[in-house]
TIVEX-449886 format. One record per residue: residue number from 1; residue in three letters; x, y, z of N, C-alpha, C in turn. Coordinates in steps of 0.02 Angstrom, whole numbers, plus 50000, padded with zeros to 5 digits. Atoms other than C-alpha are relative to their C-alpha. Layout:
<recs>
<rec n="NUM" res="ALA" n_u="X" n_v="Y" n_w="Z" ca_u="X" ca_v="Y" ca_w="Z" c_u="X" c_v="Y" c_w="Z"/>
...
</recs>
This chain:
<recs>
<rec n="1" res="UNK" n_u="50032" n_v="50009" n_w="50064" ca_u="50125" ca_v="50088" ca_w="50277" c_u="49986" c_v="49926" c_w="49989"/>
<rec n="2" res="UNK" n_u="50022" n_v="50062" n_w="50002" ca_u="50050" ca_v="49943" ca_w="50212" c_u="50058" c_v="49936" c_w="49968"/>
<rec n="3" res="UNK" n_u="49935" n_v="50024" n_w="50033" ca_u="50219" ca_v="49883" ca_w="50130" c_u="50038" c_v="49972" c_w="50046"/>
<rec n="4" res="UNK" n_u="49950" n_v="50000" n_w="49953" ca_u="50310" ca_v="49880" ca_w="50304" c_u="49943" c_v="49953" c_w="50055"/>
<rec n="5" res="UNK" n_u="50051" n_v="50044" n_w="49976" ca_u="50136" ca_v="49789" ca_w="50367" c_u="50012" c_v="49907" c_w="49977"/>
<rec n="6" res="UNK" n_u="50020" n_v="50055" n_w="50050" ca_u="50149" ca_v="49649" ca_w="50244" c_u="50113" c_v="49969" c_w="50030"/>
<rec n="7" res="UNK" n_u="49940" n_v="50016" n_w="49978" ca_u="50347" ca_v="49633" ca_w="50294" c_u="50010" c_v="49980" c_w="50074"/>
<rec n="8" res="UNK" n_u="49990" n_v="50028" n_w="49914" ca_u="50312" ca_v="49608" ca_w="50469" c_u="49978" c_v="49953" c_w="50034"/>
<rec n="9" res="UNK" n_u="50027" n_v="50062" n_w="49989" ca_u="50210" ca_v="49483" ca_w="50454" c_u="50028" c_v="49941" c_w="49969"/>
<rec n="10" res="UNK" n_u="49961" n_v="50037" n_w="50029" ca_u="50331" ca_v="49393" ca_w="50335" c_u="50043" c_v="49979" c_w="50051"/>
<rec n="11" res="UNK" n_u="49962" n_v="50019" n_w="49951" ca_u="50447" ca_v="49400" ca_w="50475" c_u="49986" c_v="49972" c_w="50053"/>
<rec n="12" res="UNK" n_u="50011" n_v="50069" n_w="49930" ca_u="50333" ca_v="49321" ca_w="50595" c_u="50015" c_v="49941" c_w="49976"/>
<rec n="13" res="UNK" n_u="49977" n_v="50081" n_w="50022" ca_u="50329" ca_v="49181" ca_w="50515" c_u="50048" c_v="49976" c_w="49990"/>
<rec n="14" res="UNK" n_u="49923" n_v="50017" n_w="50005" ca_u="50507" ca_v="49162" ca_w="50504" c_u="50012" c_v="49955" c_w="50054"/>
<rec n="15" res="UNK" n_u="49985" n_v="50031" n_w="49940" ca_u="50501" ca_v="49130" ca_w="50677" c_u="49962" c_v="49945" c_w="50006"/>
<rec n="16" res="UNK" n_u="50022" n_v="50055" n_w="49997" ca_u="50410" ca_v="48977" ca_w="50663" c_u="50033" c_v="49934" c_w="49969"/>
<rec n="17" res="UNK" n_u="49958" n_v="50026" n_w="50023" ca_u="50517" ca_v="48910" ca_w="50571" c_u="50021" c_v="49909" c_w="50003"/>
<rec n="18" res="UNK" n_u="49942" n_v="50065" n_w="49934" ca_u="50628" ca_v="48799" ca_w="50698" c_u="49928" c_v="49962" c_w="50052"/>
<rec n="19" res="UNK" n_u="50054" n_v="50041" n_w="49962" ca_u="50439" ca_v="48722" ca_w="50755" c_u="49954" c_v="49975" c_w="49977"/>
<rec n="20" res="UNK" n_u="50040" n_v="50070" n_w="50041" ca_u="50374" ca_v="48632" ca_w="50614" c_u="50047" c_v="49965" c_w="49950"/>
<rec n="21" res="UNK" n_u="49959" n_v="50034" n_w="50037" ca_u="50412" ca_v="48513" ca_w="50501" c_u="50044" c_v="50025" c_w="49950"/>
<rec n="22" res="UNK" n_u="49990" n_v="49971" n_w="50051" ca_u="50508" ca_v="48513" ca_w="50342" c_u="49965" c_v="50021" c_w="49946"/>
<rec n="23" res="UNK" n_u="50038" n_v="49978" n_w="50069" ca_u="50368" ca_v="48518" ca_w="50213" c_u="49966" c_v="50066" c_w="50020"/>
<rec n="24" res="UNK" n_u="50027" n_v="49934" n_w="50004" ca_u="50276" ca_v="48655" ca_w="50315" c_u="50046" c_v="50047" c_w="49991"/>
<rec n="25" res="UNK" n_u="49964" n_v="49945" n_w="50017" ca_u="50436" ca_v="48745" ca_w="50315" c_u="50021" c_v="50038" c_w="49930"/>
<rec n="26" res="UNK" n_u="49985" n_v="49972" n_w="50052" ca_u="50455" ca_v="48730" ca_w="50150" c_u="49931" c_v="50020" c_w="49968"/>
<rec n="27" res="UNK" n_u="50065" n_v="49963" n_w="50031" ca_u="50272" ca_v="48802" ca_w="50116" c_u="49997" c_v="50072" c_w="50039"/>
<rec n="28" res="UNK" n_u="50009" n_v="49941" n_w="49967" ca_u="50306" ca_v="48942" ca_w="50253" c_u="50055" c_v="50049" c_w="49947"/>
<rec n="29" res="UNK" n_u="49970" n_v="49976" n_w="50046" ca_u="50459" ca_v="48975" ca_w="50146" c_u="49977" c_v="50045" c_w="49934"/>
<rec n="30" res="UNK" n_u="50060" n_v="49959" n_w="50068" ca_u="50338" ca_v="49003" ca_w="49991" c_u="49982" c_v="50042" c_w="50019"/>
<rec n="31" res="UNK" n_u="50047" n_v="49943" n_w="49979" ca_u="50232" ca_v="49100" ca_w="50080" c_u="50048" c_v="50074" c_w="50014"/>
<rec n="32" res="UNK" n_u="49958" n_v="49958" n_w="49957" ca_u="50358" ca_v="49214" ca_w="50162" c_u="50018" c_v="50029" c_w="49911"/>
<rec n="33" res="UNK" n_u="49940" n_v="50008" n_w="50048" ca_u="50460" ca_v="49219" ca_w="49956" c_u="49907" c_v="50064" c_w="49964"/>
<rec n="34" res="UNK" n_u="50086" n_v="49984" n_w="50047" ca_u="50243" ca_v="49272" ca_w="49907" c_u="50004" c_v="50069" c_w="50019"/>
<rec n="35" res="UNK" n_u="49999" n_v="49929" n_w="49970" ca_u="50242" ca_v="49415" ca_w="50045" c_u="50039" c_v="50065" c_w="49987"/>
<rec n="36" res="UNK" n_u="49949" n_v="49961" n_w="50001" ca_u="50394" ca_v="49508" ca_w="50009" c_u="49992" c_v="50027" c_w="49932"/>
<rec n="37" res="UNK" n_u="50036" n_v="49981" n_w="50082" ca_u="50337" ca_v="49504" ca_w="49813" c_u="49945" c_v="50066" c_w="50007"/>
<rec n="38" res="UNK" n_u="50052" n_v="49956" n_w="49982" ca_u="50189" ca_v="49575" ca_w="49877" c_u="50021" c_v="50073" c_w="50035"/>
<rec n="39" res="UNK" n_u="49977" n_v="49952" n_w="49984" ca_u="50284" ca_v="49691" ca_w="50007" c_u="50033" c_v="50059" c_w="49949"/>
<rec n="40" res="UNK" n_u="49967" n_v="49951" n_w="50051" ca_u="50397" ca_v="49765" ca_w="49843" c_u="49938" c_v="50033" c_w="49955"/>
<rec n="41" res="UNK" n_u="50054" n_v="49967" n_w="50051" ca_u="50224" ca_v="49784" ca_w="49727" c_u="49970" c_v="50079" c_w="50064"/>
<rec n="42" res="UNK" n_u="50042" n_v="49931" n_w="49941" ca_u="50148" ca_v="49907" ca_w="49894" c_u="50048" c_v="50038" c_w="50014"/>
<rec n="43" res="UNK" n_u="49940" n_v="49939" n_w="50010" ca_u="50296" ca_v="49983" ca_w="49896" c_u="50005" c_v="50049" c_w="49951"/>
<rec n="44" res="UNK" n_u="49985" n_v="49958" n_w="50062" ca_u="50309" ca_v="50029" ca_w="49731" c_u="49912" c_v="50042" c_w="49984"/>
<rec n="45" res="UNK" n_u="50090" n_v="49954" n_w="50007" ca_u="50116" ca_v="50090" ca_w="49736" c_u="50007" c_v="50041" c_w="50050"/>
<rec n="46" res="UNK" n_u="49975" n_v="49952" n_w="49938" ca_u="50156" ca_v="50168" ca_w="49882" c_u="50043" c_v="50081" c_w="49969"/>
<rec n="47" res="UNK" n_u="49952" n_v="49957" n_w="50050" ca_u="50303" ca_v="50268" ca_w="49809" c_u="49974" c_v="50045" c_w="49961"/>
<rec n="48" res="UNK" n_u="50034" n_v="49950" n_w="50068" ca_u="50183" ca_v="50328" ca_w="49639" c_u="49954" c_v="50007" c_w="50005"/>
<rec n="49" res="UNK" n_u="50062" n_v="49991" n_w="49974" ca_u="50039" ca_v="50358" ca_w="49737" c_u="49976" c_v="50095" c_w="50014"/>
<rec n="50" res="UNK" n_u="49997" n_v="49952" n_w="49985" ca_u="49977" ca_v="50524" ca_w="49727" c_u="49919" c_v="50040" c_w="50031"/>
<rec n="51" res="UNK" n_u="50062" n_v="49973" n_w="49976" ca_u="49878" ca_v="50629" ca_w="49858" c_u="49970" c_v="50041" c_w="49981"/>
<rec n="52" res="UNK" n_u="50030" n_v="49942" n_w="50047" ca_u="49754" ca_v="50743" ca_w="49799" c_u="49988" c_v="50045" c_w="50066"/>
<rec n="53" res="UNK" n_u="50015" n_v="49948" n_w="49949" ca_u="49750" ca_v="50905" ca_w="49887" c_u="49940" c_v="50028" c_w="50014"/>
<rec n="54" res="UNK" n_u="50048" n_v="49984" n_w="49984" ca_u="49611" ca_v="50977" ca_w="49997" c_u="49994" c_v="50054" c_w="49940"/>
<rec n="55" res="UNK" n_u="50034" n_v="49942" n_w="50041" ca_u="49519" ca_v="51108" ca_w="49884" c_u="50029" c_v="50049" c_w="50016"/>
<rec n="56" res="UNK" n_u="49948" n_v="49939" n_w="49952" ca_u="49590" ca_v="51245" ca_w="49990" c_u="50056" c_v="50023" c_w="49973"/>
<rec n="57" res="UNK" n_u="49968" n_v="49989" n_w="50040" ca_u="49750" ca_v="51216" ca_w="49915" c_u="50003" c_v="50004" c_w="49923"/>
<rec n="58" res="UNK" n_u="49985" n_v="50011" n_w="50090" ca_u="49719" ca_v="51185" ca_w="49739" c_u="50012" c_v="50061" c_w="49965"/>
<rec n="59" res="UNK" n_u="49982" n_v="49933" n_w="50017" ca_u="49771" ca_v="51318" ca_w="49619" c_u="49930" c_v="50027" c_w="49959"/>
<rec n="60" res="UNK" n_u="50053" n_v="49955" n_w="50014" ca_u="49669" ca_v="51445" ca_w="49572" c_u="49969" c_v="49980" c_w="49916"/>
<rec n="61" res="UNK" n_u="50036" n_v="50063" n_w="50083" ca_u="49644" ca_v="51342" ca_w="49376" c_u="49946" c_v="49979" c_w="49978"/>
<rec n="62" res="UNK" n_u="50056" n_v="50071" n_w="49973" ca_u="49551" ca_v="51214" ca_w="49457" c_u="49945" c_v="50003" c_w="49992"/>
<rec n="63" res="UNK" n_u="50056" n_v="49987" n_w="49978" ca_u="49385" ca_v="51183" ca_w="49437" c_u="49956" c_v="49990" c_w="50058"/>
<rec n="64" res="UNK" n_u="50020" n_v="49994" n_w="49935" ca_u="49283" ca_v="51239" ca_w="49591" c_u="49918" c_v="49971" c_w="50016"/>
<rec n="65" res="UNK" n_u="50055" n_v="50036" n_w="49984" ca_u="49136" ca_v="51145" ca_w="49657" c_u="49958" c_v="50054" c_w="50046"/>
<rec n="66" res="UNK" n_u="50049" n_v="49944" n_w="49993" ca_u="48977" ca_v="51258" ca_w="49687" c_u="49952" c_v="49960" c_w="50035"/>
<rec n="67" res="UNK" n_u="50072" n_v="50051" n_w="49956" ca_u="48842" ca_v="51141" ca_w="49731" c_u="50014" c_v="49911" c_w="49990"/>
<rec n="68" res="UNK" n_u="50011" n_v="50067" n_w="50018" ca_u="48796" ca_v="50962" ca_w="49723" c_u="50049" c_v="49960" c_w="49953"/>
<rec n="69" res="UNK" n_u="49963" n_v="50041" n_w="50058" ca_u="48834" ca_v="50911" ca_w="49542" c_u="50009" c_v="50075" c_w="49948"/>
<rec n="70" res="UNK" n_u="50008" n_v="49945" n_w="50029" ca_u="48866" ca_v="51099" ca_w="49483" c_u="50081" c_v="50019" c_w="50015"/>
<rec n="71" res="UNK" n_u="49931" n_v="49971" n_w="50005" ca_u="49040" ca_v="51173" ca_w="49440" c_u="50008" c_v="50062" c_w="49966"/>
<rec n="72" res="UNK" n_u="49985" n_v="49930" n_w="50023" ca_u="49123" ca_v="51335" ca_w="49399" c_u="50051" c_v="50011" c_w="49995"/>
<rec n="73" res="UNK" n_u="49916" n_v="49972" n_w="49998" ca_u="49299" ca_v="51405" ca_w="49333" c_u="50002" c_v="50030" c_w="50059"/>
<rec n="74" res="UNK" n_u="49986" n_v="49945" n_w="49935" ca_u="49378" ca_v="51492" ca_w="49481" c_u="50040" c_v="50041" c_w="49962"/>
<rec n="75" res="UNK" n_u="49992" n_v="49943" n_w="50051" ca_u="49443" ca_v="51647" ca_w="49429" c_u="50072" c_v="50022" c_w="50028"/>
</recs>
């Protein structure tokens, strides 16, 4: 998921770490402190994200798509 995307790339950069200076480290730091923010928000969208089911399943309620821009109760 895009949550576990955004974390993996936080962790590259970790590893760079020990091969620059101190000010970039302390801007990779930021960055890395930015990602993980970011990683928890796609998480949490992730989490309350909801799929909508093929038509197929939907319950019989639903309204059913006939043509184009034309609809009908299903019965």
């Amino acid at each position: 998921m895009v949550s576990n995307e955004i974390r993996n790339n936080a962790a590259a950069l970790g590893t760079l770490m020990h091969q620059v200076s101190n000010e970039q480290a302390a801007l990779i730091r930021i960055v890395r402190s930015n990602l993980a923010a970011a990683a928890d928000t796609a998480e949490e969208m992730e989490r309350n994200l909801v799929v909508p089911r093929p038509a197929a399943q939907a319950p019989a309620e639903e309204a059913e798509v006939i043509g184009e821009n034309e609809f009908k109760e299903a019965m």
